[in-house]
C-alpha positions as CSV (number, residue, x, y, z in Angstrom):
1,X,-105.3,64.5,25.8
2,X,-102.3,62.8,27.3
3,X,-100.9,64.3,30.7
4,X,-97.6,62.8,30.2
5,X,-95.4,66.3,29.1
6,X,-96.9,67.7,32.9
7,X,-95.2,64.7,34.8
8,X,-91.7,62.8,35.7
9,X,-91.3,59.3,33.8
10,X,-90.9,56.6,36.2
11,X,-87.5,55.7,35.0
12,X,-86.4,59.2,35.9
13,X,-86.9,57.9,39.9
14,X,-85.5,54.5,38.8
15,X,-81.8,53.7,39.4
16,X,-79.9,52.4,36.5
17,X,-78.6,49.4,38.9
18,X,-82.2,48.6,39.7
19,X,-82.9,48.2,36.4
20,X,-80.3,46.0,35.0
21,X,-81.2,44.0,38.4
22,X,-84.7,43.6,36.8
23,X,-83.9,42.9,33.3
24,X,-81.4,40.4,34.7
25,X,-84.1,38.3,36.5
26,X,-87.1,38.9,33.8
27,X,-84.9,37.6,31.2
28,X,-84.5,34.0,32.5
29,X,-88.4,33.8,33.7
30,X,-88.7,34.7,29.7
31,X,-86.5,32.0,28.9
32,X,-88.3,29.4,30.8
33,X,-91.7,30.5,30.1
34,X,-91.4,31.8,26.3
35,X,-88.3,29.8,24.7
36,X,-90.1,27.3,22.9
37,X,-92.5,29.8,21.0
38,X,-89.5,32.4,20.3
39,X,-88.4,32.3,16.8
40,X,-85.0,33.6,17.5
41,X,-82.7,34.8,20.9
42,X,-83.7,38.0,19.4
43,X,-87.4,37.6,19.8
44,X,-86.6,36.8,23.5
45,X,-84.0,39.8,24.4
46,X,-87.1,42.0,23.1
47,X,-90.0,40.7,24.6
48,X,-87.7,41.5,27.8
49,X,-86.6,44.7,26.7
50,X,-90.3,45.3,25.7
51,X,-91.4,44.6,29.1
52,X,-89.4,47.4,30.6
53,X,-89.9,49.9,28.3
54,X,-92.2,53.0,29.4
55,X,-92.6,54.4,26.4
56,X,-94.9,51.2,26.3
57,X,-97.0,51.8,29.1
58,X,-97.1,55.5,27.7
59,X,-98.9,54.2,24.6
60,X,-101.3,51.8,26.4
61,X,-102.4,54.6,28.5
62,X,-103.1,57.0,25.9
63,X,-104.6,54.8,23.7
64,X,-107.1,54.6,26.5
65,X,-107.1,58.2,27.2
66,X,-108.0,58.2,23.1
67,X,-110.8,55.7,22.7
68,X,-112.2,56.6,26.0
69,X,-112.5,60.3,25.7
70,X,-111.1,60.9,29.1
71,X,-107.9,62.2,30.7
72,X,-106.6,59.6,33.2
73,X,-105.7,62.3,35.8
74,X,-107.8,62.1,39.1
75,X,-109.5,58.4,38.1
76,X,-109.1,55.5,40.4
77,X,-107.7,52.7,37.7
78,X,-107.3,49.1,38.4
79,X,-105.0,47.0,35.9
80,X,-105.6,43.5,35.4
81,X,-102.6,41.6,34.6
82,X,-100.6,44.3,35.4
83,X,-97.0,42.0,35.2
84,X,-94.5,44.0,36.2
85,X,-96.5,47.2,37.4
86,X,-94.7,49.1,35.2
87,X,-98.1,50.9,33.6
88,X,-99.3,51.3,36.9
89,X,-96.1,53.6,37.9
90,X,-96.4,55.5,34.4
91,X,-99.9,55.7,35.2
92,X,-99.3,57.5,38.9
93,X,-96.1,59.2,38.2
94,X,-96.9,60.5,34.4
95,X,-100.7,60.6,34.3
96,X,-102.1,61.4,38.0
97,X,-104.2,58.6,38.0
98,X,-104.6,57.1,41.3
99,X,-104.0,53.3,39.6
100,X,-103.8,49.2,41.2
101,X,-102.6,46.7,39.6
102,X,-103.7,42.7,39.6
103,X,-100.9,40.3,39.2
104,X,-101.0,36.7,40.4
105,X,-98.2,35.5,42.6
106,X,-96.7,32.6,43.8
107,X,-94.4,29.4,41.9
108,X,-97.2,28.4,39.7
109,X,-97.0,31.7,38.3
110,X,-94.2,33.6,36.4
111,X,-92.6,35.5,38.9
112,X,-93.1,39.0,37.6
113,X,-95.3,39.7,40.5
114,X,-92.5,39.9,42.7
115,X,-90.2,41.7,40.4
116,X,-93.0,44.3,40.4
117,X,-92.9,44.8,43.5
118,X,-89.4,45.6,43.3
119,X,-90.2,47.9,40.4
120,X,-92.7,50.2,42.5
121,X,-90.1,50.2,45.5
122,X,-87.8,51.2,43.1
123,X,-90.1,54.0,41.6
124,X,-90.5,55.1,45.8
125,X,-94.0,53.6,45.5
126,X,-95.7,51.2,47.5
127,X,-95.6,47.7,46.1
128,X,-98.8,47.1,47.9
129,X,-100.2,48.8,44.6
130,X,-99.6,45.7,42.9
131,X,-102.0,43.5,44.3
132,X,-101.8,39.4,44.1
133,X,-104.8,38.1,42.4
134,X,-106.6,36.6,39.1
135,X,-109.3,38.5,37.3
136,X,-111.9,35.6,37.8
137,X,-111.9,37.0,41.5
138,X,-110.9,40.1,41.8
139,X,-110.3,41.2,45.5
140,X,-112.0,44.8,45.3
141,X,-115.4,45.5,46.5
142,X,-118.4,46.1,43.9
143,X,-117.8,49.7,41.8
144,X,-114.0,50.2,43.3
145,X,-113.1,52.2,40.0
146,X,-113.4,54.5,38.1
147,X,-111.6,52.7,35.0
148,X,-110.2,48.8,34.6
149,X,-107.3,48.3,31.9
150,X,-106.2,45.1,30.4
151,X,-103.5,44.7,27.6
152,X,-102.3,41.3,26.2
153,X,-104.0,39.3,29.1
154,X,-107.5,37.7,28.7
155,X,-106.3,35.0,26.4
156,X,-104.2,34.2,29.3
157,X,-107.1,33.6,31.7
158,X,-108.8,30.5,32.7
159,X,-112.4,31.7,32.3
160,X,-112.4,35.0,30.1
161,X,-116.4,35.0,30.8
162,X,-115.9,35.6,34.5
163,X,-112.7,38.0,34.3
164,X,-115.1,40.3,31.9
165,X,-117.9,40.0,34.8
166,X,-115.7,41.0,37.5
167,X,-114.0,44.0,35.6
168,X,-117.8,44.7,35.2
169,X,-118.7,44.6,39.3
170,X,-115.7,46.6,40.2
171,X,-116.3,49.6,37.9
172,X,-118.3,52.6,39.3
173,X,-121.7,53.9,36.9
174,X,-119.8,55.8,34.4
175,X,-116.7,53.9,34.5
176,X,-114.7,52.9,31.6
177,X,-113.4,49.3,30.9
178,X,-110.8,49.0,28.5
179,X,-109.5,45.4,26.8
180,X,-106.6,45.2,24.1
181,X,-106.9,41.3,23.1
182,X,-105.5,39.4,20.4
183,X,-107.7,38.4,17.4
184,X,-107.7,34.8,16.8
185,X,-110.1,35.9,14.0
186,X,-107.4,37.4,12.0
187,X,-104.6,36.3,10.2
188,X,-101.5,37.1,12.6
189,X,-100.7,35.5,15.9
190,X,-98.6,37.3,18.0
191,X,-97.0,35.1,20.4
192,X,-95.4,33.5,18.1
193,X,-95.0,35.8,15.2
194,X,-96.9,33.7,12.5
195,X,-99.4,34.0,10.0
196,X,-102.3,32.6,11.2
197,X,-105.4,31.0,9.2
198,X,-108.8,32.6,11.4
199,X,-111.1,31.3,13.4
200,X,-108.4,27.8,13.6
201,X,-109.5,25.5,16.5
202,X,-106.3,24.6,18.6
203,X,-105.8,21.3,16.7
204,X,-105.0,23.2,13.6
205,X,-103.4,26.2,15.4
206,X,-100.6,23.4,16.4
207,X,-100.8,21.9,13.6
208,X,-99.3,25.5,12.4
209,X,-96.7,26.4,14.4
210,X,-95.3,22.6,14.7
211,X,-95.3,23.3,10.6
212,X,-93.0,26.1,11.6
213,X,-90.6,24.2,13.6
214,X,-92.4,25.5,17.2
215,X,-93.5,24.1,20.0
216,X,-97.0,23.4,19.7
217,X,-97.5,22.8,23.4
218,X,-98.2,27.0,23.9
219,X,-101.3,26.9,21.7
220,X,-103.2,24.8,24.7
221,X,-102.9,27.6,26.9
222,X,-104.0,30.2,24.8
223,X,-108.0,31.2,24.8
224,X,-108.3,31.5,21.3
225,X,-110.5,34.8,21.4
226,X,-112.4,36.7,18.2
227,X,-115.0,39.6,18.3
228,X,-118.0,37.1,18.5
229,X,-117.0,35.5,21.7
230,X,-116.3,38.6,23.2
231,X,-119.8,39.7,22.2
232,X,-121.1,36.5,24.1
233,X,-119.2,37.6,27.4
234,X,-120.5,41.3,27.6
235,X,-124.1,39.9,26.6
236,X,-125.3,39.7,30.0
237,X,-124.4,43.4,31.0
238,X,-127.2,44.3,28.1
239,X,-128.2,47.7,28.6
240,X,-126.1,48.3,31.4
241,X,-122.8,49.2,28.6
242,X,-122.1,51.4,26.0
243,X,-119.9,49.9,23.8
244,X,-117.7,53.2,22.6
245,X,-115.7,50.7,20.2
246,X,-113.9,47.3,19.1
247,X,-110.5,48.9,18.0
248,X,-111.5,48.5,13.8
249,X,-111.0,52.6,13.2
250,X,-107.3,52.3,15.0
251,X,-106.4,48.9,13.4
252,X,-107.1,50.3,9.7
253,X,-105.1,53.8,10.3
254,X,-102.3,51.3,11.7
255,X,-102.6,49.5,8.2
256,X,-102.8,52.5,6.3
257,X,-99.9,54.5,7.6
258,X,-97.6,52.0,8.6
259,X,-96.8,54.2,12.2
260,X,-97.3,51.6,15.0
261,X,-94.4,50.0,17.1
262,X,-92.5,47.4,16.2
263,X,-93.1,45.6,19.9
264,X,-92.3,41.7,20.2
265,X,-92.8,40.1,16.9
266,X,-94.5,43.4,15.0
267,X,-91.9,44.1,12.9
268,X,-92.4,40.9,10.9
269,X,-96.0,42.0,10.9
270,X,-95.2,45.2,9.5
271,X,-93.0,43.7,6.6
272,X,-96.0,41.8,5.2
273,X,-98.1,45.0,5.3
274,X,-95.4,47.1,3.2
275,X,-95.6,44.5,0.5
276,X,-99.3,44.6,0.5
277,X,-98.5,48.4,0.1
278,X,-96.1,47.5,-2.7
279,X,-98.7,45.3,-4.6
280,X,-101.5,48.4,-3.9
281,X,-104.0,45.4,-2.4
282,X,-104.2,47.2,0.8
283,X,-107.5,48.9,0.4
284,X,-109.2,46.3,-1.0
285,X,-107.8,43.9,2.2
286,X,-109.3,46.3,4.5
287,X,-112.4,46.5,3.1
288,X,-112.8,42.4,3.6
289,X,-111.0,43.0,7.1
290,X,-114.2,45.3,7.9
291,X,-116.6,42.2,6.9
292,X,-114.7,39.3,8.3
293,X,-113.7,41.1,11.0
294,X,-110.1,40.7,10.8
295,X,-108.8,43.3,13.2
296,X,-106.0,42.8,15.4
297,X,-105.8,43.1,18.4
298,X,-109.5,43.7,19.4
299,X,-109.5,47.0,21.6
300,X,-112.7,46.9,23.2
301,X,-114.0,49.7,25.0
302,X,-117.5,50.1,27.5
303,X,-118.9,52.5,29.8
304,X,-121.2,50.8,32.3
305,X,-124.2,53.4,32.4
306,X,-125.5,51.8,35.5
């Protein structure tokens, strides 16, 4: 269902200077803001590389296109935490969507909000695409669009109850909101590339990584989501969602078949899973990862029906 063989990647409108420009200032906000969790320089120099890398953005937006059931093309899409606006070029330039993005701004933040608006310039979009704001408000009137996206972001949040609620007011009856969230609830945390014992509280989650030589002090910020909380935040829309899925189907073909990315801190991720492959336990994990709910990352996906 992907539109991306009909279009232009962004990077083919992106000069090569503009990039190394952009990598060269991402890398040191990285430095500062992820050096203490980063097992390695290596895990660093990806997570930048990562961050510029369309062929990202390409999956995130067909993995909506997938669960969804919908082409992209022609829908008005707002991206919450959309860091360096690089899905929200791929999404105009490669799959016709008419797409925002939601970025805070300002020192207290990271700074990616301003290289993204460098990024869209450089793409010859306007970087008033990329709009500075937080999900608790955002600054769109009630049923703005068509679709809201969020990868990698509502742990990040200050109040993931009211960032669900607002993704709910600004999507139109019919529209699709779609959340790819860690699961605290499963054994594998992704930030720092660890094993991870489920459901740990944050004393014991730092107890963890300071066991593993980390910083601890990252493990504060984190909201420490699972499937039941997010159950609790989309409560209140009742009747007024279809839930088309939590992610389970995608996360047990990822385990199966071994094809996923190897993005930040995945390929250690994937290492375990072959030897679970070598030792033939794999099925039988699965089949308590479909009880205990272990999947990872959660990819939750609603229509509001009214």
């Amino acid at each position: 269902m992907s539109s991306d063989s009909a279009a232009v990647s962004p990077f083919d409108r992106l000069e090569p200077s503009l990039f190394t420009k952009l990598r060269q200032q991402l890398h040191p906000i990285y430095v500062k803001s992820f050096g203490p969790i980063a097992g390695s320089q290596h895990h660093l120099d990806r997570m930048t590389d990562d961050s510029l890398d369309v062929k990202r953005s390409i999956a995130q937006l067909s993995l909506f296109e997938k669960e969804s059931g919908r082409s992209l093309r022609g829908l008005k899409l707002l991206e919450v935490g959309a860091g360096l606006g690089l899905t929200v070029t791929t999404a105009r330039l490669r799959f016709g969507a008419e797409a925002y993005g939601l970025e805070p701004g300002g020192e207290e933040f990271s700074g990616t909000y301003e290289l993204g608006q460098q990024l869209l310039d450089g793409c010859g979009l306007d970087p008033g695409l990329l709009v500075n704001g937080v999900g608790e408000h955002i600054p769109f009137p009630d049923q703005s669009f068509d679709a809201v996206i969020s990868s990698n972001v509502l742990e990040h949040v200050a109040d993931p109850a009211a960032v669900m609620k607002e993704c709910f007011r600004v999507l139109r009856p019919g529209g699709v909101c779609h959340m790819v969230i860690p699961n605290f609830g499963s054994w594998w945390e992704g930030h720092y590339g660890l094993l991870w014992l489920p459901h740990s509280p944050h004393w014991l989650g730092r107890l963890r990584v300071r066991l593993a030589g980390r910083d601890p002090a990252y493990v504060d910020t984190l909201q420490l989501i699972t499937p039941a909380k997010m159950k609790r935040w989309i409560a209140p829309f009742g009747g007024r969602i279809e839930v088309k899925g939590w992610g389970q189907a995608l996360f047990e073909e990822r385990v199966r078949s071994l094809n996923f990315e190897e993005y930040s801190t995945l390929g250690l991720a994937k290492n375990l899973l072959r030897v679970f492959h070598r030792l033939g336990v794999v099925t039988f994990l699965l089949g308590l990862a479909r009880i205990l709910r272990w999947e990872t990352p959660i990819v939750l996906t609603f229509v509001r029906t009214s």
